[in-house]
N, C-alpha and C positions, 0 to 999 in steps of 0.2 A: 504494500500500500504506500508507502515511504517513497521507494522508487515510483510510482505513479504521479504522487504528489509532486517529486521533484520532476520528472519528465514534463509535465502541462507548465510548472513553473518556467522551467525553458525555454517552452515554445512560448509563453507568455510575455518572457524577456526578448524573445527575439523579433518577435512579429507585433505584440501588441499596439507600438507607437504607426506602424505601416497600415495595421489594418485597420486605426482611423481614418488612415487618409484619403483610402482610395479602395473599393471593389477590385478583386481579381487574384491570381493566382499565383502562387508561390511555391518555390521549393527551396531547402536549404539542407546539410548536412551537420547535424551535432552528436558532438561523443560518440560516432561511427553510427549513427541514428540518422536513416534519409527520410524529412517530412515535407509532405507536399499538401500544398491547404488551397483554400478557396476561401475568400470572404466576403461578407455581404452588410451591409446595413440595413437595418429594418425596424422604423421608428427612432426611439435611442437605444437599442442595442447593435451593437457587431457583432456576427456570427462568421464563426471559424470553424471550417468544417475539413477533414482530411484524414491523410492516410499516413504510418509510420513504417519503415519495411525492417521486422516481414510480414507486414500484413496487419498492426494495428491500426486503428481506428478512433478517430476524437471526434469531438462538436464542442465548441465551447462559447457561450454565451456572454460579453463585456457590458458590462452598463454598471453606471454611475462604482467606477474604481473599484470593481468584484467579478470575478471571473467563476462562472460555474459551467458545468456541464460535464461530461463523459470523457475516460482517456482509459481506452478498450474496457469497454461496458464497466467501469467505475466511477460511481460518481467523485468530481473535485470540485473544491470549493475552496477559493483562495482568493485576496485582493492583489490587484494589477500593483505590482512591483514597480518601486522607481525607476527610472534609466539614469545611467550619471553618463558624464560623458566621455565618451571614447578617449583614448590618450590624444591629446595633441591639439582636441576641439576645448573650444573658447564657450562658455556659458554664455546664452545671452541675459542681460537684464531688463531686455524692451517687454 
């Protein structure tokens, strides 16, 4: 369950600032983990829907700074994680 938890945390950290911004499709490789997602806006939530190989499966739900949904048919529930910023980027204060 631990590792589940941390797994969606990941994908939370990695995609969740992208999948405000915009609809569409995504793949990326973490910790030898390939995820490929889709997402969607609908109302105020984001929905992140995809695949983990070999063959896992999420849905995860974002609204108002709380991530819920399924990461292979378990439920998570966890708040959207801050982003700091990458090495070498500049904060803005605007």
């Amino acid at each position: 369950m631990i590792r589940i938890l941390f797994a969606a945390a990941g994908l939370t950290i990695a995609f969740a600032a992208p999948a405000y911004a915009q609809d569409g499709k995504t793949s990326f490789v973490r910790d030898g983990v390939d995820y490929s997602y889709t997402t969607k806006k609908v109302g105020q939530i984001t929905v992140i829907e995809g695949r983990t190989s070999p063959g896992g499966e999420f849905r995860l739900e974002v609204r108002d700074g709380r991530v819920r949904g399924t990461m292979n048919s378990q439920p998570v529930s966890f708040t959207v994680p801050v982003r700091k910023p990458a090495a070498g980027q500049v904060a803005s204060t605007r």
